[in-house]
VEXPADO-239221 format. One line per field, with one value per residue: residue in three letters; residue number from 1; x, y, z of N, C-alpha, C, O in turn; chain. Coordinates in steps of 0.02 Angstrom, whole numbers, plus 50000, padded with zeros to 5 digits. Each point is the difference from the previous one (the first is absolute). Layout:
N
residuo	(Ala ...)
num	(NUM ...)
nx	(X ...)
ny	(Y ...)
nz	(Z ...)
cax	(X ...)
cay	(Y ...)
caz	(Z ...)
cx	(X ...)
cy	(Y ...)
cz	(Z ...)
ox	(X ...)
oy	(Y ...)
oz	(Z ...)
cadena	(A ...)
***
This chain:
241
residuo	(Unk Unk Unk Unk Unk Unk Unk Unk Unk Unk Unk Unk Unk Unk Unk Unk Unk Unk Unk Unk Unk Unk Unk Unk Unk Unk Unk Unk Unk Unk Unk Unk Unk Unk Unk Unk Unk Unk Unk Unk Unk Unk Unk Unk Unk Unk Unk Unk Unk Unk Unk Unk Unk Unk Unk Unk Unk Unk Unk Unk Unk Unk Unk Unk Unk Unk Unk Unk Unk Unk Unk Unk Unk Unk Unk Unk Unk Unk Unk Unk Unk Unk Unk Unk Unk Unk Unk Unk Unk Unk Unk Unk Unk Unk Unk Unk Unk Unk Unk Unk Unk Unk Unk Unk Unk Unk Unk Unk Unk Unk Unk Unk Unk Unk Unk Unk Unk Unk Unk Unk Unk Unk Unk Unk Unk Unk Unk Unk Unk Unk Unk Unk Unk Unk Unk Unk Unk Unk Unk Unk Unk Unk Unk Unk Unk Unk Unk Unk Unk Unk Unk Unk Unk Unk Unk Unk Unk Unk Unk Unk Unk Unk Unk Unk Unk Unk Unk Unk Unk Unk Unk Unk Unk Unk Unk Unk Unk Unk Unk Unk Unk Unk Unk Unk Unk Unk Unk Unk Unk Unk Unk Unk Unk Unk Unk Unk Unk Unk Unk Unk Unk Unk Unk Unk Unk Unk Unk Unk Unk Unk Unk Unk Unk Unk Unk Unk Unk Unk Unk Unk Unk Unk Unk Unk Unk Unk Unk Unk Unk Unk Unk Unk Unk Unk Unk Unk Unk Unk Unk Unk Unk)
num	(1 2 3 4 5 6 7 8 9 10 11 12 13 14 15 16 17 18 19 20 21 22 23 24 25 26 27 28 29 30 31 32 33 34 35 36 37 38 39 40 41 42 43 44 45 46 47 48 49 50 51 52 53 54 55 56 57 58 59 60 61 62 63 64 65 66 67 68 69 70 71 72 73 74 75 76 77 78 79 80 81 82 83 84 85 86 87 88 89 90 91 92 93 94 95 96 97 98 99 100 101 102 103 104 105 106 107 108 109 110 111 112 113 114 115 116 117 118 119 120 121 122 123 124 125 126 127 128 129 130 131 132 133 134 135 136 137 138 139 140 141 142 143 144 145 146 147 148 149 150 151 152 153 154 155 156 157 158 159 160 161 162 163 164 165 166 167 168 169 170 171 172 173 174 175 176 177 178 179 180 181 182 183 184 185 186 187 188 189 190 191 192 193 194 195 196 197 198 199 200 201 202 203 204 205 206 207 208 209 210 211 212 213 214 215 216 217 218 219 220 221 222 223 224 225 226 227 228 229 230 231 232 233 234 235 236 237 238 239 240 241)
nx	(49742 50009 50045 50016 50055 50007 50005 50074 49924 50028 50099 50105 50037 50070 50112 50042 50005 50071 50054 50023 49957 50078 50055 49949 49953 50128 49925 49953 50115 50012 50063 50036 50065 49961 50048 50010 50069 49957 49996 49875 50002 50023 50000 49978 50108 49983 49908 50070 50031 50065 49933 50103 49917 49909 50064 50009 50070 49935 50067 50013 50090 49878 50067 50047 50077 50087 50038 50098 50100 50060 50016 50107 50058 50036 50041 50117 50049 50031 50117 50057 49958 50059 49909 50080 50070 49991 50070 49905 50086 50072 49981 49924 49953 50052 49922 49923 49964 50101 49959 49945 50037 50088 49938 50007 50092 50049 50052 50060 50022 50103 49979 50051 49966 50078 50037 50026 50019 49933 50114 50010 50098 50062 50068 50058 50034 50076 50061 49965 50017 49942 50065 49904 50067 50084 49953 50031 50054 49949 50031 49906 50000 50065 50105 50073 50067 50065 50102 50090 50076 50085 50055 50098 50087 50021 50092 50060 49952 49925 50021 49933 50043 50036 49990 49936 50038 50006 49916 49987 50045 50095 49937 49955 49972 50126 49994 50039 50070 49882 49935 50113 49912 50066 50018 49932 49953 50012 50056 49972 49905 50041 49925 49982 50042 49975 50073 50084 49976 50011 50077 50071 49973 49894 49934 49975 49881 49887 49956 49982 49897 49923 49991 49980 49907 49910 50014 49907 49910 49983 49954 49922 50050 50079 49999 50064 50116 50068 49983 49948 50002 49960 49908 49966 50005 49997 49912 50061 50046 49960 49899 50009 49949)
ny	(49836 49895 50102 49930 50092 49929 50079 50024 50008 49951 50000 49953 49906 50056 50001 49887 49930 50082 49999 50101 49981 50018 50075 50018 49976 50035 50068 50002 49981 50098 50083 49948 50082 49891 50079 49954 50027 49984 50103 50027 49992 50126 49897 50034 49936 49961 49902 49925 50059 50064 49974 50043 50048 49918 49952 50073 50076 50007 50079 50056 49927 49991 50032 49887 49944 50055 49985 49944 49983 50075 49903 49939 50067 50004 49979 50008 50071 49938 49977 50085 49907 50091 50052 49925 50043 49957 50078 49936 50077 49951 50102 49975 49996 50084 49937 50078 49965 50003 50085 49983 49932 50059 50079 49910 50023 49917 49914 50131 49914 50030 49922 50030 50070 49925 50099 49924 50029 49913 50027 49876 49937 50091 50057 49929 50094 50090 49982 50085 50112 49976 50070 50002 50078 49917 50011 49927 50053 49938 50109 50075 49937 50060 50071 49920 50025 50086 49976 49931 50051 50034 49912 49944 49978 50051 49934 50086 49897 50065 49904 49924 50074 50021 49941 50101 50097 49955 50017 50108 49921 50048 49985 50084 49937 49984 50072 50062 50064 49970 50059 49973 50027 50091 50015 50066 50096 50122 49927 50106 50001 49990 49991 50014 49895 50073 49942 50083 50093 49887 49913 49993 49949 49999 50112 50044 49933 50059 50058 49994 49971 50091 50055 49955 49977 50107 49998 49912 50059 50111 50025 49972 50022 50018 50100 50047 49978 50079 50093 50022 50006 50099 49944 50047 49948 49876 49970 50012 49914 49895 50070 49946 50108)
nz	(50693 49984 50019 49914 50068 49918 50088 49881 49936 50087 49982 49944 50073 50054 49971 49936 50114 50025 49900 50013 49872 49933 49944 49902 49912 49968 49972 49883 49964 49925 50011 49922 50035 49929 50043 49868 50133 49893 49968 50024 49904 49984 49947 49896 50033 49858 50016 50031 49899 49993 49921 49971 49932 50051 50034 50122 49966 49927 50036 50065 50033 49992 50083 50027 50003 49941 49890 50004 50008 49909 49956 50000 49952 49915 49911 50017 49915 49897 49999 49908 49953 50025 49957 49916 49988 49887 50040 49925 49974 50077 50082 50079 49913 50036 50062 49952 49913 49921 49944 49917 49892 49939 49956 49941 49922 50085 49954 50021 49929 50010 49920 50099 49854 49946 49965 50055 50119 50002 50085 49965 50012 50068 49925 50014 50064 49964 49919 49985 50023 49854 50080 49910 50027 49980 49903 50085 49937 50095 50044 50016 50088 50004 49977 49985 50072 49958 49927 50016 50055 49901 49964 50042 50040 49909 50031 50030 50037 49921 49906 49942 49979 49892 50076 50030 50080 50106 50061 50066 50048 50024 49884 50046 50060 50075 50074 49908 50046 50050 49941 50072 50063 49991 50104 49996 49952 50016 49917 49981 50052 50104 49915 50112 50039 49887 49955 49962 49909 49931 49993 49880 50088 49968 50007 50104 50035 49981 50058 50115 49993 50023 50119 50122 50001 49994 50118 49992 49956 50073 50123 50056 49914 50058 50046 49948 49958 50086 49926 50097 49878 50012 49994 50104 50105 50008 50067 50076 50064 49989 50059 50089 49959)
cax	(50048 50093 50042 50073 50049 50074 50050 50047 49984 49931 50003 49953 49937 49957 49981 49953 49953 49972 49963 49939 49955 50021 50007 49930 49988 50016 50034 49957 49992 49973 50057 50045 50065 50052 50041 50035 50064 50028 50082 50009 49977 50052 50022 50067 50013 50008 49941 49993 49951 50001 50073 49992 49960 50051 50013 50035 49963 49990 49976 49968 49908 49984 50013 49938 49990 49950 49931 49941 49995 49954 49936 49977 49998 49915 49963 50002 49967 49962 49974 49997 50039 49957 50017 50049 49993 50081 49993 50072 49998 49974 49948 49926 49979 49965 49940 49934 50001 50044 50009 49948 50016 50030 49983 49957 50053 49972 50059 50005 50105 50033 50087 50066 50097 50020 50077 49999 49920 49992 50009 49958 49981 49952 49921 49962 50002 49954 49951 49937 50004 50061 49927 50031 49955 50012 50050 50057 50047 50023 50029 49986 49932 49981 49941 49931 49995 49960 49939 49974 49995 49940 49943 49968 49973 49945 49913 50012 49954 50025 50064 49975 49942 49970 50011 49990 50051 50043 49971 49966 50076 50014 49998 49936 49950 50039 49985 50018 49948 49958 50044 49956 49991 49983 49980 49920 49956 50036 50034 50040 49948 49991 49951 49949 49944 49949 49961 50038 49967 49933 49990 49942 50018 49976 50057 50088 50043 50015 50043 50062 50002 50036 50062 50033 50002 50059 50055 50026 50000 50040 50068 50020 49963 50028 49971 49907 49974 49990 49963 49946 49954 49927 50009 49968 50064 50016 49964 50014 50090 50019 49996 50050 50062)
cay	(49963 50019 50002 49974 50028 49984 50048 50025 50061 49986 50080 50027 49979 50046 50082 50015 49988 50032 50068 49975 49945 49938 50035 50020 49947 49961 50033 49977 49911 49967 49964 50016 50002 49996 50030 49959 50029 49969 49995 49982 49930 49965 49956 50007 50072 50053 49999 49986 49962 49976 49982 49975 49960 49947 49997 50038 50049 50078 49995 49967 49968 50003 49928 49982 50025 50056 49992 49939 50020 50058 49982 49959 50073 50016 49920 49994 50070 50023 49923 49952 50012 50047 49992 50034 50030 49998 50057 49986 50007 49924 49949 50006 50080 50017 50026 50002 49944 49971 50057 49981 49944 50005 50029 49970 49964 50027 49988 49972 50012 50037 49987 50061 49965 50069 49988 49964 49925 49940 49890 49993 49946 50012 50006 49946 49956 50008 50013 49969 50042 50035 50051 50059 50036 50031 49963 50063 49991 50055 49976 49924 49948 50063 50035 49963 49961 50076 50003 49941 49965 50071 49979 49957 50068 50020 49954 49971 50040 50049 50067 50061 50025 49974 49925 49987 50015 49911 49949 50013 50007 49968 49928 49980 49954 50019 50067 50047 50024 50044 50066 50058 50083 50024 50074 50051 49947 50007 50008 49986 49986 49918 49994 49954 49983 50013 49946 49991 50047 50007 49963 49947 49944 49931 50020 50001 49923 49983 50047 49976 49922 49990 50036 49960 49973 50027 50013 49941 49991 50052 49983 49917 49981 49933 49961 49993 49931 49942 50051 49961 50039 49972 49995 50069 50027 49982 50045 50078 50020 50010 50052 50058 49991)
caz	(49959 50017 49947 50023 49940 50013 49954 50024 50009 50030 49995 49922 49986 50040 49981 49947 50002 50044 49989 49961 50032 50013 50118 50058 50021 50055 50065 50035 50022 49936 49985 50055 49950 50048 49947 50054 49968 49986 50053 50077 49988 49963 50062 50012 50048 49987 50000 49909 49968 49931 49979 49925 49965 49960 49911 49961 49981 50048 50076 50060 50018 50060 50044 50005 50073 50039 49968 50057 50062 50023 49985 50065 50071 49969 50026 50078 50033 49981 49992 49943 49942 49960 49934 49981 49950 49993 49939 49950 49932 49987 50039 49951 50000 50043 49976 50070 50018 50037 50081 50056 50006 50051 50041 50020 50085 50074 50004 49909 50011 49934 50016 49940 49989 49995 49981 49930 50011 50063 49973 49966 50045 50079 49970 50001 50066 50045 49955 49958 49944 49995 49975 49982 49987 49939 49957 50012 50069 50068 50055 50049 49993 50073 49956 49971 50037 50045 49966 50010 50080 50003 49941 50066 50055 49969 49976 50068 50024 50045 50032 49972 50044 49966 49958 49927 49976 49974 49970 49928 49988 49929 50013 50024 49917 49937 49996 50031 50020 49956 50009 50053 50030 50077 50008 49979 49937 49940 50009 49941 49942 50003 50042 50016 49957 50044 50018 50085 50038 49982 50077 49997 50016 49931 49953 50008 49982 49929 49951 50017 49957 49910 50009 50031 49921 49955 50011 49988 49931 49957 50041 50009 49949 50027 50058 49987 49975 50043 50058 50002 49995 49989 49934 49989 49980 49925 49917 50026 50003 49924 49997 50027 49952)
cx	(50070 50043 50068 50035 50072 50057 50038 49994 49944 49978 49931 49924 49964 49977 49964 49927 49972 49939 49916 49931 50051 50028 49949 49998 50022 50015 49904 49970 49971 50053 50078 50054 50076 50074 50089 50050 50053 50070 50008 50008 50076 50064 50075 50000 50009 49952 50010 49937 50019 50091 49993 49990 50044 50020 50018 49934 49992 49965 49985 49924 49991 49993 49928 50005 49978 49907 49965 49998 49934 49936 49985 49971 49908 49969 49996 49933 49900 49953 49952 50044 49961 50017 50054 50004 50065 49973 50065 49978 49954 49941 49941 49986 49958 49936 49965 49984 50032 50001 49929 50011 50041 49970 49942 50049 50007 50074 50045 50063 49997 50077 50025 50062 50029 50062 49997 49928 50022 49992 49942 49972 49949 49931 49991 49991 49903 49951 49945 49975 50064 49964 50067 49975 50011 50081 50051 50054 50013 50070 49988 49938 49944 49916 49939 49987 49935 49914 49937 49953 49918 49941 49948 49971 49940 49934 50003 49919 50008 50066 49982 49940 49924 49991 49970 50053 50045 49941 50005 50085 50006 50047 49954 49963 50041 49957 50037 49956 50005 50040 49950 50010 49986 49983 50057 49977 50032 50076 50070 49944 49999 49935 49992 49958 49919 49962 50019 49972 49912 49967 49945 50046 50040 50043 50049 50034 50017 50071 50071 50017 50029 50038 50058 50006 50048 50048 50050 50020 50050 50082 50013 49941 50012 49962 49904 49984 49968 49940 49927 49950 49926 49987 49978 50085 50044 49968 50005 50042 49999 49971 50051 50070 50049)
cy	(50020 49992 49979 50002 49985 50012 50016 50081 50018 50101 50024 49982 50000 50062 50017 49981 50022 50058 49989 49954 49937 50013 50021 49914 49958 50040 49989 49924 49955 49949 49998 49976 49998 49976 49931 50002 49923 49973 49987 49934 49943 49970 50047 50069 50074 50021 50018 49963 49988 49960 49960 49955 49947 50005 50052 50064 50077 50003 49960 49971 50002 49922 49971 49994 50061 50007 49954 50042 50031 49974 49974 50043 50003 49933 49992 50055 49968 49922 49965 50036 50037 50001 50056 50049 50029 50072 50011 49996 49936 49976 50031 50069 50010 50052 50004 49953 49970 50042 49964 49957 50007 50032 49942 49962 50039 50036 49989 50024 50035 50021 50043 49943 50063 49972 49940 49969 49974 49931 50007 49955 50035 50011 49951 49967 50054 50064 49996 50022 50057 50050 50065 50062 50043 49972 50082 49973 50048 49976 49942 50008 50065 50015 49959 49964 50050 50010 49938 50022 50080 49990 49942 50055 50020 49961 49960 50045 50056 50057 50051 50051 49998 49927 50011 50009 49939 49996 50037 50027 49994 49918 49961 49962 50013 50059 50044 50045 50098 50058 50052 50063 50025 50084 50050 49949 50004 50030 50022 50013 49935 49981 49936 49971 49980 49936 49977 50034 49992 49980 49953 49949 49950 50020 50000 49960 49972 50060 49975 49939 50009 50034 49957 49939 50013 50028 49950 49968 50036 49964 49943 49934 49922 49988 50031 49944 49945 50022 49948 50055 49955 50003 50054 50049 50011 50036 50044 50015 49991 50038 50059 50003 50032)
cz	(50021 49938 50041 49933 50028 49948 50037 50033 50042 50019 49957 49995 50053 50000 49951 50005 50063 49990 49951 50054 50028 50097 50006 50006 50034 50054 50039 50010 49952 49977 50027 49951 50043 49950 50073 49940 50000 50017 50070 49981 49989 50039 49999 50032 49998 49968 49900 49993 49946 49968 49945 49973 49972 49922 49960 49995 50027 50055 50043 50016 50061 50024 50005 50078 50043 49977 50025 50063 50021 49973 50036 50060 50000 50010 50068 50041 49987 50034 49955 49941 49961 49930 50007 49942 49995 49950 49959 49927 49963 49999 49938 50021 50060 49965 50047 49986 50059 50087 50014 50020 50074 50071 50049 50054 50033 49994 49925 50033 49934 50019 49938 50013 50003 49964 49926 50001 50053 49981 49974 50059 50026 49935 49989 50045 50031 49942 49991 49951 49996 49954 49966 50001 49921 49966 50000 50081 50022 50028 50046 50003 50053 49946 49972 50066 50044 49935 50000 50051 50021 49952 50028 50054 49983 49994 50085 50020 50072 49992 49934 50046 49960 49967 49928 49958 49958 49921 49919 49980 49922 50010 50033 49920 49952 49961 50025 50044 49962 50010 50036 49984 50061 49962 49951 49946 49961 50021 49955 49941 50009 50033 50024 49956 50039 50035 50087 50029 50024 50065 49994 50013 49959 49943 50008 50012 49924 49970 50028 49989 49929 49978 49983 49922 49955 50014 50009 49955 49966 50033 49987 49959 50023 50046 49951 49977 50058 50054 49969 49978 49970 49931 49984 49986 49955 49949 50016 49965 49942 49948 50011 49969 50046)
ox	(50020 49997 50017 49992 50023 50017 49997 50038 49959 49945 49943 49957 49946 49944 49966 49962 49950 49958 49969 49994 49977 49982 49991 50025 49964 50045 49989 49944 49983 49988 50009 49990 50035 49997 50016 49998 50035 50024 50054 50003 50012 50027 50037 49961 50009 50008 49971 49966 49968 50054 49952 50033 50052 49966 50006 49943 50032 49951 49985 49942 50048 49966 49951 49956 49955 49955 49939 49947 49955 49957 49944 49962 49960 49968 49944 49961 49956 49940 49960 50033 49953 50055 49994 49943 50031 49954 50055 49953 49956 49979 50016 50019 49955 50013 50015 50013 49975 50019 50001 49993 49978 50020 49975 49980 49985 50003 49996 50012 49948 50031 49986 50029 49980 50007 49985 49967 50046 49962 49967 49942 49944 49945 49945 49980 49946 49952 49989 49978 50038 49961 50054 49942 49969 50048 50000 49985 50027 50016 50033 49971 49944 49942 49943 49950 49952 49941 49940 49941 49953 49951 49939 49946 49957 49941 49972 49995 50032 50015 50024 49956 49951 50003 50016 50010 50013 50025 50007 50004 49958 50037 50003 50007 49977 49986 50002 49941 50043 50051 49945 50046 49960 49987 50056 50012 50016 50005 50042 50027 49978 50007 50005 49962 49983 49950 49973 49991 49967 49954 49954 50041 50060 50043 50041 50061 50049 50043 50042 50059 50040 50025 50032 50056 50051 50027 50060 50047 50031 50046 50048 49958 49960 49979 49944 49942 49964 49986 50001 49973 49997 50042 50003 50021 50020 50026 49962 50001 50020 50027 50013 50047 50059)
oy	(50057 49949 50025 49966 50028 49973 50001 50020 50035 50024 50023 50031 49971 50024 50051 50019 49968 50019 49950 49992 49967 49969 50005 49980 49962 49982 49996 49982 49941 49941 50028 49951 50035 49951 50000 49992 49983 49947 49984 49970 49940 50037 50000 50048 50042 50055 50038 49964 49953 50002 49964 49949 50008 50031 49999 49983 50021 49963 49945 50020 50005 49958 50036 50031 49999 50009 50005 50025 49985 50043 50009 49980 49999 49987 49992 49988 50017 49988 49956 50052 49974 49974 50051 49987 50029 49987 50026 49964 50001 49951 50021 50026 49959 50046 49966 49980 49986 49972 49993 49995 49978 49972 50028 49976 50058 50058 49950 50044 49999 50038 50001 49965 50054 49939 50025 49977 50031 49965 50052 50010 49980 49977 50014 49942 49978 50029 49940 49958 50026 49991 50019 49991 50049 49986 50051 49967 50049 49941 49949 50034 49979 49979 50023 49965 49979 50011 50010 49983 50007 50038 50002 50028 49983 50013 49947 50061 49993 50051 50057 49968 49989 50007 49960 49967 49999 49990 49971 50052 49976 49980 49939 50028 50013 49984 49996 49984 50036 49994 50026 50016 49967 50015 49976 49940 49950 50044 49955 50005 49970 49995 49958 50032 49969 50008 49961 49985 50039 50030 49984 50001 49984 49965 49981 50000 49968 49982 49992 49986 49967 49998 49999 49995 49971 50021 50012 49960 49973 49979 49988 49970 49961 49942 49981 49980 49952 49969 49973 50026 49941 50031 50010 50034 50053 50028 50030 50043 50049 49992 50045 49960 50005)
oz	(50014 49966 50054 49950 50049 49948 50062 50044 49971 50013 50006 49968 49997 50012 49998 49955 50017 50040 49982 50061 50047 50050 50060 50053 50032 50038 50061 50018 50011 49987 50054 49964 50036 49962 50059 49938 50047 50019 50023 50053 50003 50042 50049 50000 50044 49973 49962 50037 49977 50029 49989 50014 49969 49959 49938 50015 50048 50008 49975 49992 50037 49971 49991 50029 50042 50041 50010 50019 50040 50011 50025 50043 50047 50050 50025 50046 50040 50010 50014 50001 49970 49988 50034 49983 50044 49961 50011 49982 49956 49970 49944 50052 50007 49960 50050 50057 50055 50052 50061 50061 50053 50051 50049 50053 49987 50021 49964 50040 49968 50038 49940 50041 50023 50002 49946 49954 50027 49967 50001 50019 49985 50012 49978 49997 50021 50026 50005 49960 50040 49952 50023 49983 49982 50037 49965 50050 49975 49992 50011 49958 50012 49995 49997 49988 50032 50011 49993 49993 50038 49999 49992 49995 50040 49986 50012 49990 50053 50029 50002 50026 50036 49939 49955 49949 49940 49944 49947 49967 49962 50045 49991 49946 49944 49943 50061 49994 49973 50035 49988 49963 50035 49942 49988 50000 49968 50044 49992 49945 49951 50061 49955 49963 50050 50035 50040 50059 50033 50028 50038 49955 50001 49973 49958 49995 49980 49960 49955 49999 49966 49944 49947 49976 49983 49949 50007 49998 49954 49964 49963 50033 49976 50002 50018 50005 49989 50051 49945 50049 49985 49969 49940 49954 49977 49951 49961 49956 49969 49945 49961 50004 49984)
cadena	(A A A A A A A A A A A A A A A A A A A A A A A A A A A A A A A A A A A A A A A A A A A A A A A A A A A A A A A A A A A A A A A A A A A A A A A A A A A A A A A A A A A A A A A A A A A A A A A A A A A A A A A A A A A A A A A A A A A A A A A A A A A A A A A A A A A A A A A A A A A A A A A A A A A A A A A A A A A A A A A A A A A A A A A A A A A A A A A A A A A A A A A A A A A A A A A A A A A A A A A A A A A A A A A A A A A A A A A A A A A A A A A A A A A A A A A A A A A A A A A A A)
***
């Protein structure tokens, strides 16, 4: 999969996605991040981009010309029009849902604003979604554009070294996921629960299922309304005080 990130800052958003699973993977051909500095784009000689908003107001907007430009740069590179993804206060909540959805194109643009926002014209020229990752304002568009692009990454086959890992995630069946343990057993007087130690299989699918339930139920009571449980479950959970 190819990430096409068009920003003012093409620095930031390399360096922040080099490390980790996201550079083992594109440095082994899983994916490839390609970070496009907006300003090479820009017709004027002093490679502006921005300048003040019609009708009066605070700060600066970003031009719709350099923003075509550099999309166009990608369309030309890619020879098609890949889905856009504008990251903005505005757009619909970004969810694992929305990262598999996305992770299934060959080719995803994610365009950074930055400063007041961007003409409005080039987003409706070359838009297609308008994605948020939370009802809050950043500086500019980088940071959700790196988180977007590392939550997709993840369901890219191969660049987890485990694939069960993607699956039994939290948000997986709108379920959080279960609460782990590693080494020694006891820790603090904190023991292992014995059902991790038993190495019966079956159980420890059942005990992290209903793990994973009620820590949904206690954290995020919103997404258990939408999690798909069995009617055995149900009569579990509503036992369970």
């Amino acid at each position: 999969m190819n990430f096409h990130i068009l920003t003012l800052f093409p620095e930031m958003v390399t360096q922040g996605l080099e490390t980790s699973v996201i550079g083992r993977a594109s440095r082994a051909g899983l994916l490839t991040i390609n970070a496009v500095n907006i300003r090479d784009y820009s017709e004027n000689k002093h490679h502006n981009v921005d300048d003040y908003p019609y009708g009066g107001g605070a700060g600066m907007l970003m031009q719709a010309q350099p923003v075509y430009n550099a999309w166009k740069s990608v369309v030309e590179k890619t020879g098609t029009k890949p889905r856009c993804v504008y990251v903005t206060p505005q757009g619909s909540t970004f969810t694992q849902k929305t990262a598999k959805e996305l992770a299934l194109e060959e080719d995803l643009i994610l365009l950074c604003g930055h400063y007041e926002g961007i003409d409005e014209r080039v987003l409706e020229e070359i838009v297609t979604d308008y994605i948020s990752i939370g009802d809050y304002v950043l500086t500019g568009g980088e940071l959700p554009a790196m988180v977007i692009t590392d939550a997709v990454s993840r369901m890219v086959p191969g660049v987890l070294g485990n694939q069960e890992s993607g699956q039994a995630e939290s948000f997986e069946g709108n379920l959080l996921e279960y609460p782990q343990y590693s080494r020694p057993e006891e820790w603090r007087g904190k023991k292992v629960p014995e059902v991790l130690l038993s190495g019966h299989h079956k159980n420890i699918e059942i005990w992290r299922r209903q793990q994973s339930i009620l820590r949904t139920r206690e954290r995020r009571p919103d997404l258990l309304k939408q999690a798909e449980l069995s009617s055995q479950e149900q009569d579990w959970l509503s036992g369970v005080k």
